[in-house]
mmCIF file of the protein (N, C-alpha, C, O) and its ligand, coordinates in Angstrom:
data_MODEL
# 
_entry.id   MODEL 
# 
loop_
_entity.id 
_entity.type 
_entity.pdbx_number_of_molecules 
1 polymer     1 
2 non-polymer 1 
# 
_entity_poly.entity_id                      1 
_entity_poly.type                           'polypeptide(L)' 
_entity_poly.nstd_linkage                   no 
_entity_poly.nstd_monomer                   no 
_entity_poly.pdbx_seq_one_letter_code       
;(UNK)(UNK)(UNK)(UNK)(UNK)(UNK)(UNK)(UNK)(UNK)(UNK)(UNK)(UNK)(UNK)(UNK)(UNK)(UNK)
(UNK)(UNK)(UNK)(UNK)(UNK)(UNK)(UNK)(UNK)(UNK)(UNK)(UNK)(UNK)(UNK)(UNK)(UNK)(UNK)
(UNK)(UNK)(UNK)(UNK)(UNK)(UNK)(UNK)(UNK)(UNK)(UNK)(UNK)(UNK)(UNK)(UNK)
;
_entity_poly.pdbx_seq_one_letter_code_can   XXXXXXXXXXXXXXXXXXXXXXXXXXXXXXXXXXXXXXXXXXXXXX 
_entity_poly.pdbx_strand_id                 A 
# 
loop_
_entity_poly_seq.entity_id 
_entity_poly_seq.num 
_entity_poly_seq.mon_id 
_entity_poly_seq.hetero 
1 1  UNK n 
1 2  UNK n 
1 3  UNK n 
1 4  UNK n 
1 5  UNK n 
1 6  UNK n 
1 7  UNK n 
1 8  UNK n 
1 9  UNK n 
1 10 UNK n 
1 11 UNK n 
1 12 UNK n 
1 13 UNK n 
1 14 UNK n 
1 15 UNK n 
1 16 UNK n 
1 17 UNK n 
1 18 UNK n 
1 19 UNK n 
1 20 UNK n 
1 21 UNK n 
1 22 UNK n 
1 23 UNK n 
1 24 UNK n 
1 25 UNK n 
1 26 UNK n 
1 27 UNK n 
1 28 UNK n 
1 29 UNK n 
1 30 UNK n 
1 31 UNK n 
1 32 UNK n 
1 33 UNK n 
1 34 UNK n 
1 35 UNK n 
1 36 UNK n 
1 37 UNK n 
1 38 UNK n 
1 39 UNK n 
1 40 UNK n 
1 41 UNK n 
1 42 UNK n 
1 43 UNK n 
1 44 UNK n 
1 45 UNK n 
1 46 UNK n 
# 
loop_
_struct_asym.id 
_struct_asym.entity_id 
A 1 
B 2 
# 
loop_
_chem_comp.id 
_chem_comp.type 
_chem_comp.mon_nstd_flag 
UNK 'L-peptide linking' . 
ZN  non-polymer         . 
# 
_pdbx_entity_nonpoly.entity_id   2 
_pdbx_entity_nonpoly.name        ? 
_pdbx_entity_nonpoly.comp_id     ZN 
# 
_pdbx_nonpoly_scheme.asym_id         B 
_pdbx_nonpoly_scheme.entity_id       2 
_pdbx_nonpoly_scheme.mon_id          ZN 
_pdbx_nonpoly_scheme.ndb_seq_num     1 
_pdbx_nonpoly_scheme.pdb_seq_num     101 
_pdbx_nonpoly_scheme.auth_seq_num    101 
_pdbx_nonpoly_scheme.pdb_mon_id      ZN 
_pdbx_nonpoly_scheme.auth_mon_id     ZN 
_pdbx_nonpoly_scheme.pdb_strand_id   A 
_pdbx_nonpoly_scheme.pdb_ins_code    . 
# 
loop_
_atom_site.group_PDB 
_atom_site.id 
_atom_site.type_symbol 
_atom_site.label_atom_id 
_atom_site.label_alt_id 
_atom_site.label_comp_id 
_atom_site.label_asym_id 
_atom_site.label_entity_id 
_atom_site.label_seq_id 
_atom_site.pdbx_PDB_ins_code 
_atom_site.Cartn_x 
_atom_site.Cartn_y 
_atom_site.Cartn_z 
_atom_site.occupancy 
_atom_site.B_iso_or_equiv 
_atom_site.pdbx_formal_charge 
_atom_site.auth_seq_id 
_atom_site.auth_comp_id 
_atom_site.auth_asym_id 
_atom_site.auth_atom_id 
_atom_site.pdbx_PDB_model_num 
ATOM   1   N  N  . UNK A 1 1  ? -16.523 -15.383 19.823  1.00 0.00 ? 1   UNK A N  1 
ATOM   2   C  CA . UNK A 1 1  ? -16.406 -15.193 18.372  1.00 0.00 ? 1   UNK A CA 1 
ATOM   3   C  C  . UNK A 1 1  ? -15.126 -15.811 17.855  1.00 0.00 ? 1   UNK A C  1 
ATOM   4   O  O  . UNK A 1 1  ? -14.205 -15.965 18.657  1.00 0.00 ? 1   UNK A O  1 
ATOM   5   N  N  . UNK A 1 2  ? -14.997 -16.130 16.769  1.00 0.00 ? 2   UNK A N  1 
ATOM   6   C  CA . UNK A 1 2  ? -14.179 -16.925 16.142  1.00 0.00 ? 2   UNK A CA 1 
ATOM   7   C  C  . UNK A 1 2  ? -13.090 -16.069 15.527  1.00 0.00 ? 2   UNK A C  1 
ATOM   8   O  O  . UNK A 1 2  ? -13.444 -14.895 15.424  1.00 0.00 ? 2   UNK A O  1 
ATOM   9   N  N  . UNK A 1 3  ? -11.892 -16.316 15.099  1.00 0.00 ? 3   UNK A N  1 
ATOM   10  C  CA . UNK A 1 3  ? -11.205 -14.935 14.874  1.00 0.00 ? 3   UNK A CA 1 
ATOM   11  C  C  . UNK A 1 3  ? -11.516 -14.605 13.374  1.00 0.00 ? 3   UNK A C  1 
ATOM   12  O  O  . UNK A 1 3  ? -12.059 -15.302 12.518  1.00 0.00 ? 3   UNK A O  1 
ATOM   13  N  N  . UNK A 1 4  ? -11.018 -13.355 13.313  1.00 0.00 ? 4   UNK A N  1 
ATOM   14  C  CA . UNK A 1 4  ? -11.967 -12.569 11.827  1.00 0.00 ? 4   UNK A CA 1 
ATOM   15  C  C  . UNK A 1 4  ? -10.357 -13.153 10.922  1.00 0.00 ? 4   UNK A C  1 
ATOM   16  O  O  . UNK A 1 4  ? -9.176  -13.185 11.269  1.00 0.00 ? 4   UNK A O  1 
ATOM   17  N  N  . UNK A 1 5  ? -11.025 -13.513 9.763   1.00 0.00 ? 5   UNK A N  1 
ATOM   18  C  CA . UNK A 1 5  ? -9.814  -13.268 9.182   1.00 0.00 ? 5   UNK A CA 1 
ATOM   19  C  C  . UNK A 1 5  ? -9.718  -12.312 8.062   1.00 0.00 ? 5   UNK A C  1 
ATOM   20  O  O  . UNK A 1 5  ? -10.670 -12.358 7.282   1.00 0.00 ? 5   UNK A O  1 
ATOM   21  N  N  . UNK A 1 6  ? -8.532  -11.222 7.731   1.00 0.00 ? 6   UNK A N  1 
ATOM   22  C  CA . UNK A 1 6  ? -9.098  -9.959  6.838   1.00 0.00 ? 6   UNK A CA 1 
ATOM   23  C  C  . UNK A 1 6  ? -8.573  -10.664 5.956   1.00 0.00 ? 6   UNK A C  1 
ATOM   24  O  O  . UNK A 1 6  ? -7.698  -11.520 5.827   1.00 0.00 ? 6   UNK A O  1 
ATOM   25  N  N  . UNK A 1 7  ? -9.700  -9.813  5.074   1.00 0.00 ? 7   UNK A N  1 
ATOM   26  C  CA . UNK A 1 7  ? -9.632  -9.996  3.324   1.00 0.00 ? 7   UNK A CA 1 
ATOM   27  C  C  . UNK A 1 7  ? -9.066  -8.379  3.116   1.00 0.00 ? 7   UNK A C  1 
ATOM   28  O  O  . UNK A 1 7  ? -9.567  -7.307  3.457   1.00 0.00 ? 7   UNK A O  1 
ATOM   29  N  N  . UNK A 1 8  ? -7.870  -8.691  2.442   1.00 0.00 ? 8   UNK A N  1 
ATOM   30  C  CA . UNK A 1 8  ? -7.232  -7.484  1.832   1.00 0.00 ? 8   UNK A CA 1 
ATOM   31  C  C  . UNK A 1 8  ? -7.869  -6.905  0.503   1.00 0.00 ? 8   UNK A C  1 
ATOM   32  O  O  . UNK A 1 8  ? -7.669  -7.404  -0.604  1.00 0.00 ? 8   UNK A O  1 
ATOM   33  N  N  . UNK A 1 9  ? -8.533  -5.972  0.702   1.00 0.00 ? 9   UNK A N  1 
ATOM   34  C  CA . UNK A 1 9  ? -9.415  -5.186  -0.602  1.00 0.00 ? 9   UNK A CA 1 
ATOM   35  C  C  . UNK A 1 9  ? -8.299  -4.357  -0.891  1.00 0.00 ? 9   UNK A C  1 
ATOM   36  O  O  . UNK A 1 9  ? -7.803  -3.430  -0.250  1.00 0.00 ? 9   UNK A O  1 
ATOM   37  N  N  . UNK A 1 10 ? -7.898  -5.044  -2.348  1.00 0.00 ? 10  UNK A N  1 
ATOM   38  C  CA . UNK A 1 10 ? -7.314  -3.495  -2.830  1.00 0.00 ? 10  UNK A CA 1 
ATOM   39  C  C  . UNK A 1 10 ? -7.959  -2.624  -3.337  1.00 0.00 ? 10  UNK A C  1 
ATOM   40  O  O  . UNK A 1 10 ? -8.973  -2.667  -4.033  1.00 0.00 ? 10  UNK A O  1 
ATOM   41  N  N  . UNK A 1 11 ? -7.045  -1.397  -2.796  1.00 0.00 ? 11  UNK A N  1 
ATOM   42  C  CA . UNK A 1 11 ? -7.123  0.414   -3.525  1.00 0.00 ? 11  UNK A CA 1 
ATOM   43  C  C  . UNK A 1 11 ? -6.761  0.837   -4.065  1.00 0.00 ? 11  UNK A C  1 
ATOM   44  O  O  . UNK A 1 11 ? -7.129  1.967   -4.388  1.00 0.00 ? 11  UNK A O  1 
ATOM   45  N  N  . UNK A 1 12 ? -5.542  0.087   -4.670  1.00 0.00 ? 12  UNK A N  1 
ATOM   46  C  CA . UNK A 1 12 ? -4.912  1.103   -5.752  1.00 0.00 ? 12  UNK A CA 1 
ATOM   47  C  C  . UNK A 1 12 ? -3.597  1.505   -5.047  1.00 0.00 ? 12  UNK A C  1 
ATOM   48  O  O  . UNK A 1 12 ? -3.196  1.292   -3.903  1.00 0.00 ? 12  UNK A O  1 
ATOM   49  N  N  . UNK A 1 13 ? -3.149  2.042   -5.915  1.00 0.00 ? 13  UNK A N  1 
ATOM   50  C  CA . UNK A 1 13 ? -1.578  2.567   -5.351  1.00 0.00 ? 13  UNK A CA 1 
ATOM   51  C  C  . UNK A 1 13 ? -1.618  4.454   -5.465  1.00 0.00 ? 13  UNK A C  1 
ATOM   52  O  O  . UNK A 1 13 ? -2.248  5.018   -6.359  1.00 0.00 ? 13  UNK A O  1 
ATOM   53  N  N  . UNK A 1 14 ? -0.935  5.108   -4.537  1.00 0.00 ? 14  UNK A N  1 
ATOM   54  C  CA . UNK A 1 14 ? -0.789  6.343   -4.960  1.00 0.00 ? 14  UNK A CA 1 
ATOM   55  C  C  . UNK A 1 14 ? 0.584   6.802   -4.365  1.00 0.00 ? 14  UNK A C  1 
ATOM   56  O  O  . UNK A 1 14 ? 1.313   6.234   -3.551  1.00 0.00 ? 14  UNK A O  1 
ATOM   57  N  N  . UNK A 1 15 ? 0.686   7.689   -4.845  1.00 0.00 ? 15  UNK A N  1 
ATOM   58  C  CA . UNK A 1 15 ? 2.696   8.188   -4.868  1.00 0.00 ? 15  UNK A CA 1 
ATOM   59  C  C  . UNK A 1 15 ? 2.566   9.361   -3.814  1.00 0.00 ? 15  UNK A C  1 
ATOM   60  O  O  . UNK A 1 15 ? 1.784   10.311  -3.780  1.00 0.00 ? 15  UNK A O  1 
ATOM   61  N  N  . UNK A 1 16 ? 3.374   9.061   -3.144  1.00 0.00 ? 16  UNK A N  1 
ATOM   62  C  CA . UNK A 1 16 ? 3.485   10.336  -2.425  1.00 0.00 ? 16  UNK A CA 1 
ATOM   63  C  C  . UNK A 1 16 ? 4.288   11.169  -2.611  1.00 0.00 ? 16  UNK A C  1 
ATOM   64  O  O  . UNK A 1 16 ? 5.123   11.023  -3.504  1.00 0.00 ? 16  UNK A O  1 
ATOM   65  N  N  . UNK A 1 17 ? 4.247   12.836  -1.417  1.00 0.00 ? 17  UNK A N  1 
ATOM   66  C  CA . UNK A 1 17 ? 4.969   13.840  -2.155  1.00 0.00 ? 17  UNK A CA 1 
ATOM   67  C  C  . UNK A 1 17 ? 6.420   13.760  -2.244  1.00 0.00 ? 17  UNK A C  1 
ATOM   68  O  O  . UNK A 1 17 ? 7.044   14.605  -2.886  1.00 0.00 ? 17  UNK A O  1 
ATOM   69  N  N  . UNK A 1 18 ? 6.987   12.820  -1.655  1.00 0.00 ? 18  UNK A N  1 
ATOM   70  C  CA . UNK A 1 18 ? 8.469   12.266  -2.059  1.00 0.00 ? 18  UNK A CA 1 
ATOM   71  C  C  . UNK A 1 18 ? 8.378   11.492  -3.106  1.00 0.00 ? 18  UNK A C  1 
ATOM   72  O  O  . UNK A 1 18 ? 9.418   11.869  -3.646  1.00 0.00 ? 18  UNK A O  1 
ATOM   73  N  N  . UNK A 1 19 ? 7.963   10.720  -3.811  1.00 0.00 ? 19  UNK A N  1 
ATOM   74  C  CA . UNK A 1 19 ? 8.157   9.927   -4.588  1.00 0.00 ? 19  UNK A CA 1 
ATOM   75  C  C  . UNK A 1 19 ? 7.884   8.546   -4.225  1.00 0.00 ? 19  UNK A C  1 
ATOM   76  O  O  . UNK A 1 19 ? 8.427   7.617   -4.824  1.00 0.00 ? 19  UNK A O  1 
ATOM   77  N  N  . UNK A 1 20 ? 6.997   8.358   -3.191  1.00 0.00 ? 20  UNK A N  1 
ATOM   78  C  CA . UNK A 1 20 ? 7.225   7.013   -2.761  1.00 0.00 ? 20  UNK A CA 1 
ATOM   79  C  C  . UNK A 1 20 ? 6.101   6.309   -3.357  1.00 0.00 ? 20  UNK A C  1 
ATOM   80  O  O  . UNK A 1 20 ? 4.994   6.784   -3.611  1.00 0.00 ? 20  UNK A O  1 
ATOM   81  N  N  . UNK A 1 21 ? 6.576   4.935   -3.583  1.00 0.00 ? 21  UNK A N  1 
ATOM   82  C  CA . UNK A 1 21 ? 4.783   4.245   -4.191  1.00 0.00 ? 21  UNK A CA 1 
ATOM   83  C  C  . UNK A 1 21 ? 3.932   3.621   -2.783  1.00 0.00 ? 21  UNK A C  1 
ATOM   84  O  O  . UNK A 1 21 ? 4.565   2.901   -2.011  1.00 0.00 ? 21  UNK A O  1 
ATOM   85  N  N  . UNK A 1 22 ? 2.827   3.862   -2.570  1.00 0.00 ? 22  UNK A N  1 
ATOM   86  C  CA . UNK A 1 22 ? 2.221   3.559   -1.475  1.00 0.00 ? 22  UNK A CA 1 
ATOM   87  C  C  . UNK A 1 22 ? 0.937   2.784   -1.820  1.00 0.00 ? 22  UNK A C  1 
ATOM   88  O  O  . UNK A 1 22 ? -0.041  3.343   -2.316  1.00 0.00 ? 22  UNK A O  1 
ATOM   89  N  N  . UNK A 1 23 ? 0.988   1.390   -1.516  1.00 0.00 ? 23  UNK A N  1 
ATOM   90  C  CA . UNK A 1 23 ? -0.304  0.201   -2.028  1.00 0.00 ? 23  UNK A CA 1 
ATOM   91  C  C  . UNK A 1 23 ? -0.929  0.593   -0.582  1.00 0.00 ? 23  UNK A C  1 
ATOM   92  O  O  . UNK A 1 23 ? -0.353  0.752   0.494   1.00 0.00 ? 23  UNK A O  1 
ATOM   93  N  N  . UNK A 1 24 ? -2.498  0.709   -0.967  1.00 0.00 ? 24  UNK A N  1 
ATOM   94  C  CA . UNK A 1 24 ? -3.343  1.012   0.049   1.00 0.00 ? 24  UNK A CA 1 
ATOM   95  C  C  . UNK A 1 24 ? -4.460  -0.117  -0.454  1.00 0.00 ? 24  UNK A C  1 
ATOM   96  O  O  . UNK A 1 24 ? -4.971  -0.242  -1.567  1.00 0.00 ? 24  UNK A O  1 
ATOM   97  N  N  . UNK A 1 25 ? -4.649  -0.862  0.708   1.00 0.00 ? 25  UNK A N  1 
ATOM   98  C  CA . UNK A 1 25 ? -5.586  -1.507  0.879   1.00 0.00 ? 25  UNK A CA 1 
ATOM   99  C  C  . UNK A 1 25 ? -6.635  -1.435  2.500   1.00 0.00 ? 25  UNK A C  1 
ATOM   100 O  O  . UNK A 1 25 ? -6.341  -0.757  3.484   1.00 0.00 ? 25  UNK A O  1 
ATOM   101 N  N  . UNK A 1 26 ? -8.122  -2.532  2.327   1.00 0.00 ? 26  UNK A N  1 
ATOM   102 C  CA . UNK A 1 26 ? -8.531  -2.287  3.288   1.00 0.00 ? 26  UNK A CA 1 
ATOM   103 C  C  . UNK A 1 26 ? -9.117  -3.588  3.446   1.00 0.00 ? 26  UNK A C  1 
ATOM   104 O  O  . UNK A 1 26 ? -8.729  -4.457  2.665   1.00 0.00 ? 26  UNK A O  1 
ATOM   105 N  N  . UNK A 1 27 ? -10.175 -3.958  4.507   1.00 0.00 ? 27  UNK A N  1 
ATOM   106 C  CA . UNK A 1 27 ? -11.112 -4.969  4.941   1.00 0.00 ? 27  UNK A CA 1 
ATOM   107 C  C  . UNK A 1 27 ? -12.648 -4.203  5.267   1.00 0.00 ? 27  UNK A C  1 
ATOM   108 O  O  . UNK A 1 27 ? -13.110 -3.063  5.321   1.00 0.00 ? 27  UNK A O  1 
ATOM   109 N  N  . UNK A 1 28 ? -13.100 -5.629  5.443   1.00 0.00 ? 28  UNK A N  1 
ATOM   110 C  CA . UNK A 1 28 ? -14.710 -5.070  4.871   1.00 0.00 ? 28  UNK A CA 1 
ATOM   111 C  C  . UNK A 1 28 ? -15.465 -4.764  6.620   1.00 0.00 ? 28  UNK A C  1 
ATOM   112 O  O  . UNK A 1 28 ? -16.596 -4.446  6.988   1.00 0.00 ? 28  UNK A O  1 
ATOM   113 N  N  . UNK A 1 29 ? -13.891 -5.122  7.504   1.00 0.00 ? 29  UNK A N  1 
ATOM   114 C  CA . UNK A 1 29 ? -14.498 -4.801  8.760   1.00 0.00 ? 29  UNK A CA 1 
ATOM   115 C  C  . UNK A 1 29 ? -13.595 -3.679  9.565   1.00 0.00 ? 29  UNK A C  1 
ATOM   116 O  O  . UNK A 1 29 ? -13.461 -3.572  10.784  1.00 0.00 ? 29  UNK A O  1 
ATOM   117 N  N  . UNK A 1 30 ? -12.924 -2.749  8.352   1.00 0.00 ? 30  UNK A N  1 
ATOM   118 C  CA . UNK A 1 30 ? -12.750 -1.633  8.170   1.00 0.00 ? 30  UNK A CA 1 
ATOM   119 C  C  . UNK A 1 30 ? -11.303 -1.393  8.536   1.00 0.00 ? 30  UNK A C  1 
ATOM   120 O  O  . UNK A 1 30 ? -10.884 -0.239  8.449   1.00 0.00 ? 30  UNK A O  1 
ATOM   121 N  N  . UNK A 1 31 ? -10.321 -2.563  9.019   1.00 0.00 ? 31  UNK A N  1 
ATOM   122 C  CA . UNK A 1 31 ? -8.828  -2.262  8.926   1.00 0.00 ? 31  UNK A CA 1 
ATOM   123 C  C  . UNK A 1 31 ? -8.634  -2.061  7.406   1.00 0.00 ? 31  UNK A C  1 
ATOM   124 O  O  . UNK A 1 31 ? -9.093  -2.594  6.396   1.00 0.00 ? 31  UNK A O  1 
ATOM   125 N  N  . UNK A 1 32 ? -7.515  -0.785  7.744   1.00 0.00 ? 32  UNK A N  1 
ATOM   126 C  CA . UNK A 1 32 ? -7.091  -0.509  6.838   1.00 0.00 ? 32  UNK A CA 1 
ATOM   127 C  C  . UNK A 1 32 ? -5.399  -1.080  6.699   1.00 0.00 ? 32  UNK A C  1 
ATOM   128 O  O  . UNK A 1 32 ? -5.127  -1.766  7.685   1.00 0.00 ? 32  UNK A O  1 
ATOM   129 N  N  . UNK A 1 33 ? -4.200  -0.954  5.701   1.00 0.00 ? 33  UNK A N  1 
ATOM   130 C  CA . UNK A 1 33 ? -3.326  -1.106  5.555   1.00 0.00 ? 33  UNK A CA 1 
ATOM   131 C  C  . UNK A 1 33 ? -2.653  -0.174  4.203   1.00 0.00 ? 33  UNK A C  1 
ATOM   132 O  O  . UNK A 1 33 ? -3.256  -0.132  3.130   1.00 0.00 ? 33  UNK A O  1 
ATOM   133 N  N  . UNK A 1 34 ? -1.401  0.514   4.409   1.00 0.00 ? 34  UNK A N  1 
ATOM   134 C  CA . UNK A 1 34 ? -0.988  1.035   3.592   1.00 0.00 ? 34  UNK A CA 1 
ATOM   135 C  C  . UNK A 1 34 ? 0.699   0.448   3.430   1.00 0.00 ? 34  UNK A C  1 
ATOM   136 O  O  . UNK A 1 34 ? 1.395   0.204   4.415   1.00 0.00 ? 34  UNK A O  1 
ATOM   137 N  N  . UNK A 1 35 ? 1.085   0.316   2.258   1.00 0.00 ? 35  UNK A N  1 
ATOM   138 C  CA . UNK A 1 35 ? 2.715   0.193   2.705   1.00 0.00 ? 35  UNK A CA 1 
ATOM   139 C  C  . UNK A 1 35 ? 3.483   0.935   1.384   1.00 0.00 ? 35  UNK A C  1 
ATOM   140 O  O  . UNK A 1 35 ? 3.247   0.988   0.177   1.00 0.00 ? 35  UNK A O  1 
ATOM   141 N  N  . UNK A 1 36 ? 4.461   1.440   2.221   1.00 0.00 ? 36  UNK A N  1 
ATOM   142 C  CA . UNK A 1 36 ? 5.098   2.313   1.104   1.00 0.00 ? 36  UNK A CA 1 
ATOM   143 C  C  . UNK A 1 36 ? 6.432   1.186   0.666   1.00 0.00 ? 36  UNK A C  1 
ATOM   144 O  O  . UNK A 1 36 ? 6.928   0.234   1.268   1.00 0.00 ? 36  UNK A O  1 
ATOM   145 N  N  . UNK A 1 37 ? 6.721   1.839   -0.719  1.00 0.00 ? 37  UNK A N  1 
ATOM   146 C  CA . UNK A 1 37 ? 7.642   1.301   -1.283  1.00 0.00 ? 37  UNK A CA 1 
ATOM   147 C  C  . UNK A 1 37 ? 8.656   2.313   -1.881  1.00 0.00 ? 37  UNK A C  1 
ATOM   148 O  O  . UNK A 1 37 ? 8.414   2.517   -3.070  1.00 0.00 ? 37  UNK A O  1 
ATOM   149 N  N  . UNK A 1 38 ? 9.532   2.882   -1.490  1.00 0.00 ? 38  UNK A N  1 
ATOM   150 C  CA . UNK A 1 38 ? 10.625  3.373   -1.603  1.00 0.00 ? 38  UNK A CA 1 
ATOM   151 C  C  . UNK A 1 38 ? 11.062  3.365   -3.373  1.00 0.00 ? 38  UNK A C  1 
ATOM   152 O  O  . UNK A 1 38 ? 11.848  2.559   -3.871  1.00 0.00 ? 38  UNK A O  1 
ATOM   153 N  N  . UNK A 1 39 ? 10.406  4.360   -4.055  1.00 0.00 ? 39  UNK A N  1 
ATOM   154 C  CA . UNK A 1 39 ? 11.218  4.179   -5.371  1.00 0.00 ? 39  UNK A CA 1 
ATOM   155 C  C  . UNK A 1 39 ? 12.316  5.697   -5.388  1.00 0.00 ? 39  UNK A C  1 
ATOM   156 O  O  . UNK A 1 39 ? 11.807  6.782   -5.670  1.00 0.00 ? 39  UNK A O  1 
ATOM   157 N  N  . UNK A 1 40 ? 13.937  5.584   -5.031  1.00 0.00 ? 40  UNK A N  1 
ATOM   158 C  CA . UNK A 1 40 ? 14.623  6.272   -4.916  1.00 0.00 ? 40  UNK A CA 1 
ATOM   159 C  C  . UNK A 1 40 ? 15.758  5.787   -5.566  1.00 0.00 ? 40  UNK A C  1 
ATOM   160 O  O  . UNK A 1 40 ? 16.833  6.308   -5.266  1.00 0.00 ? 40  UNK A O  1 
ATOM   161 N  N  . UNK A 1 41 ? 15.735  4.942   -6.351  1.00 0.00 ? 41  UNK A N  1 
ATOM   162 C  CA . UNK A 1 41 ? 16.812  4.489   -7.200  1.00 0.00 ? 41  UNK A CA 1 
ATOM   163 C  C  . UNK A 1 41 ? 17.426  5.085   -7.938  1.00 0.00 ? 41  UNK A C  1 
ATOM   164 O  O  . UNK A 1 41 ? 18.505  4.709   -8.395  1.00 0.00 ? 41  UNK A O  1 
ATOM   165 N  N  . UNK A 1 42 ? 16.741  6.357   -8.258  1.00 0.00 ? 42  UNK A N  1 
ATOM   166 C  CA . UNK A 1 42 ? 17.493  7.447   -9.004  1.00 0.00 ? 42  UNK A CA 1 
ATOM   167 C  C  . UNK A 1 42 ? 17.446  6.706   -10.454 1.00 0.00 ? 42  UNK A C  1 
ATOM   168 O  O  . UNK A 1 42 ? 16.953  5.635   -10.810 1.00 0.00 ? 42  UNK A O  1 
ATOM   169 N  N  . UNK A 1 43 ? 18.537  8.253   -11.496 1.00 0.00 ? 43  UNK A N  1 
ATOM   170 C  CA . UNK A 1 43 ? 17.550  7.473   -13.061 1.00 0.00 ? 43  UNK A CA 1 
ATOM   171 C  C  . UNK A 1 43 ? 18.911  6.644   -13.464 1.00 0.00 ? 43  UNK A C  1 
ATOM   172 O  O  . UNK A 1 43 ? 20.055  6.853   -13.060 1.00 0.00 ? 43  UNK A O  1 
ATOM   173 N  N  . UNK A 1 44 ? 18.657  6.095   -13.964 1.00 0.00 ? 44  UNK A N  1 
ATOM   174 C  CA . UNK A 1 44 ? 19.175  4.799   -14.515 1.00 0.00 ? 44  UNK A CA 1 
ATOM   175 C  C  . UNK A 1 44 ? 20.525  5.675   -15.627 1.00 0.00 ? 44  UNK A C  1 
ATOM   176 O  O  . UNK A 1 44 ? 20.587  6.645   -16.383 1.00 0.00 ? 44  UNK A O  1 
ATOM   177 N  N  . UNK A 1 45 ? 21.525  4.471   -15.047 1.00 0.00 ? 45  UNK A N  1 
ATOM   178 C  CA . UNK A 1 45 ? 22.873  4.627   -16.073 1.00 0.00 ? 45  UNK A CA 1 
ATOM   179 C  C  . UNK A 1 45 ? 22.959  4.768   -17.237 1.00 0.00 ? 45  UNK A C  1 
ATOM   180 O  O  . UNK A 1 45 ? 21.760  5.043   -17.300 1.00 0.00 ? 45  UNK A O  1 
ATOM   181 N  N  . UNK A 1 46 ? 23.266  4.837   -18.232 1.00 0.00 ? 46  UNK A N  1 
ATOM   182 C  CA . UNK A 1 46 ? 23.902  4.641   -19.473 1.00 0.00 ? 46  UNK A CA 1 
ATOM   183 C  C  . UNK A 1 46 ? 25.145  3.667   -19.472 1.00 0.00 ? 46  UNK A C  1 
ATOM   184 O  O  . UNK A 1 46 ? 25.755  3.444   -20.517 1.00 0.00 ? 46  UNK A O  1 
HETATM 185 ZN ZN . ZN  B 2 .  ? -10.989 -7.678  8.690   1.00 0.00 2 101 ZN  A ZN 1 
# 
Protein backbone atom coordinates (compact mmCIF):
# COMPACT_ATOMS: atom_id res chain seq x y z
CA UNK A 1 0.00 0.00 0.00
CA UNK A 2 1.05 3.35 -0.77
CA UNK A 3 1.39 5.71 2.18
CA UNK A 4 -1.97 7.35 3.40
CA UNK A 5 -1.69 10.82 3.43
CA UNK A 6 -4.10 12.55 6.27
CA UNK A 7 -6.44 15.10 5.45
CA UNK A 8 -6.86 17.23 8.55
CA UNK A 9 -10.80 17.58 9.12
CA UNK A 10 -11.45 20.28 11.25
CA UNK A 11 -13.57 20.29 14.61
CA UNK A 12 -13.67 23.22 15.93
CA UNK A 13 -11.89 24.52 18.85
CA UNK A 14 -12.92 24.01 22.56
CA UNK A 15 -11.39 25.58 25.83
CA UNK A 16 -10.49 23.68 28.44
CA UNK A 17 -11.00 23.71 32.22
CA UNK A 18 -7.84 25.87 32.55
CA UNK A 19 -8.38 28.13 30.00
CA UNK A 20 -6.59 26.63 27.31
CA UNK A 21 -7.74 26.88 23.53
CA UNK A 22 -7.60 23.36 22.12
CA UNK A 23 -8.02 22.95 17.92
CA UNK A 24 -9.27 19.42 17.48
CA UNK A 25 -9.12 17.92 14.36
CA UNK A 26 -9.37 14.44 12.64
CA UNK A 27 -8.90 12.11 9.34
CA UNK A 28 -11.31 10.16 7.51
CA UNK A 29 -9.09 7.08 8.44
CA UNK A 30 -9.75 8.01 11.92
CA UNK A 31 -6.38 9.71 13.37
CA UNK A 32 -7.22 12.08 15.41
CA UNK A 33 -5.13 15.34 16.50
CA UNK A 34 -5.69 17.88 19.17
CA UNK A 35 -3.30 20.82 20.08
CA UNK A 36 -3.61 23.10 22.81
CA UNK A 37 -2.77 26.63 22.79
CA UNK A 38 -1.92 28.22 25.97
CA UNK A 39 -4.04 31.47 26.37
CA UNK A 40 -2.48 32.66 29.88
CA UNK A 41 -1.46 36.04 29.04
CA UNK A 42 -3.43 37.38 31.65
CA UNK A 43 -5.70 40.69 31.09
CA UNK A 44 -4.17 43.24 29.33
CA UNK A 45 -2.48 46.61 30.72
CA UNK A 46 -3.73 49.93 30.71
ZN1 LIG B 1 -5.41 9.60 7.62
Amino acid sequence: MGEHVHVRIWDGLSVSDGGDLIELSHCRCGATWSKTYRVDEGAPED
